[in-house]
C-alpha positions as CSV (number, residue, x, y, z in Angstrom):
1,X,-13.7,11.7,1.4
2,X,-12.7,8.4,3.2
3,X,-11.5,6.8,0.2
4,X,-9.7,10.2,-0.9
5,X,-7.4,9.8,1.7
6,X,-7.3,6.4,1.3
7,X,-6.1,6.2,-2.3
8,X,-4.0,9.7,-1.0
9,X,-2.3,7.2,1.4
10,X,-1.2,4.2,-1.5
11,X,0.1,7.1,-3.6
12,X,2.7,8.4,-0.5
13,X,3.5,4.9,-0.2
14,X,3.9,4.3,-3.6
15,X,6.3,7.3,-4.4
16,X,8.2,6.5,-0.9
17,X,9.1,2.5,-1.7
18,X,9.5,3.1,-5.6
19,X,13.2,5.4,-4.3
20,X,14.1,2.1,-2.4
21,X,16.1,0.7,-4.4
22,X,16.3,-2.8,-2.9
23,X,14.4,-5.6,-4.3
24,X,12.5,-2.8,-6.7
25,X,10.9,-4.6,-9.4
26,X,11.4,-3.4,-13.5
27,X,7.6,-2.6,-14.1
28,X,6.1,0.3,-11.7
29,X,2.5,-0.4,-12.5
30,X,1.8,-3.7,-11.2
31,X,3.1,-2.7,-7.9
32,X,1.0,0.6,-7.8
33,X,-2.3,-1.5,-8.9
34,X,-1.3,-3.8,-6.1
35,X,-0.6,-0.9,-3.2
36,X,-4.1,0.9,-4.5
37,X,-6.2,-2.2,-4.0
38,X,-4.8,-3.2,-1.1
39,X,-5.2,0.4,0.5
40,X,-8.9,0.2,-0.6
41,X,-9.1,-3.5,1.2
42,X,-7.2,-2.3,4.3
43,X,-9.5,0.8,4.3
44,X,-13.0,-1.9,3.9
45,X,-11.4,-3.5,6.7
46,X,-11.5,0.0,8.5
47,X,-14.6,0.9,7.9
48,X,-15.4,-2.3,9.3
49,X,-13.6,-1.8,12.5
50,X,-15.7,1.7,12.9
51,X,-12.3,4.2,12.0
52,X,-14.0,6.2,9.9
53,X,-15.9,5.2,7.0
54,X,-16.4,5.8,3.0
55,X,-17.1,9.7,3.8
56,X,-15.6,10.3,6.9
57,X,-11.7,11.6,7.4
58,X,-10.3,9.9,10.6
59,X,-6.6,9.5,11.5
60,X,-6.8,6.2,12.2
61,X,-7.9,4.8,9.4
62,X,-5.1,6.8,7.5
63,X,-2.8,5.3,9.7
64,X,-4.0,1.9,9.7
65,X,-4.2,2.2,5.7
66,X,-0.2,3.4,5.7
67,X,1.3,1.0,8.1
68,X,-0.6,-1.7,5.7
69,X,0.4,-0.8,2.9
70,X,3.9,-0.5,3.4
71,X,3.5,-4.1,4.8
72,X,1.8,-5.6,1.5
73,X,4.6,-3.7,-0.7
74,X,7.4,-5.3,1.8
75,X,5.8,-8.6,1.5
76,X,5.6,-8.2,-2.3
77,X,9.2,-7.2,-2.9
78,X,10.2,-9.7,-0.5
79,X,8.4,-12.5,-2.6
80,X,9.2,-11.1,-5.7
81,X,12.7,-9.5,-6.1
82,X,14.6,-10.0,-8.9
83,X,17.8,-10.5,-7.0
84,X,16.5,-13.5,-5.2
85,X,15.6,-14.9,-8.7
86,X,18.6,-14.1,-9.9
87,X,21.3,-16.1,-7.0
88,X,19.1,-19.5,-7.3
């Protein structure tokens, strides 16, 4: 159940930064294999601060999996926007 919610956390980040338009990259996969595995690493790293675990639904972990995960998928676009390519 754990990783339910975790994967169930990438995917509302997912469909929230893909209607951002800025800095949104042309390919939607590689940024939705990149917010799924770092959800499933940010919610390891929860287990592993004792929020939850693997089978176990806590709010925390959910929160600290969210907050993440937006910040990988702001560091990505940040790093790899096609507008900042595009002015150098």
């Amino acid at each position: 159940m754990g990783i339910s919610l975790w994967i169930a956390c990438a995917g509302v980040v997912f469909f929230t930064i893909r209607n951002i338009r800025f800095g949104r990259p042309l390919g939607w996969i590689g940024e939705l294999l990149a917010v799924v595995i770092g959800a499933l690493i940010l919610g390891s790293i929860a287990t592993a601060l004792d929020f939850g675990g693997w089978n176990e639904l806590d709010w925390r972990a959910a929160l600290f999996v969210l907050f993440g995960s937006f910040a990988i998928s702001g560091l990505l676009r940040l790093c790899f926007s096609p507008r900042l390519r595009d002015s150098a």
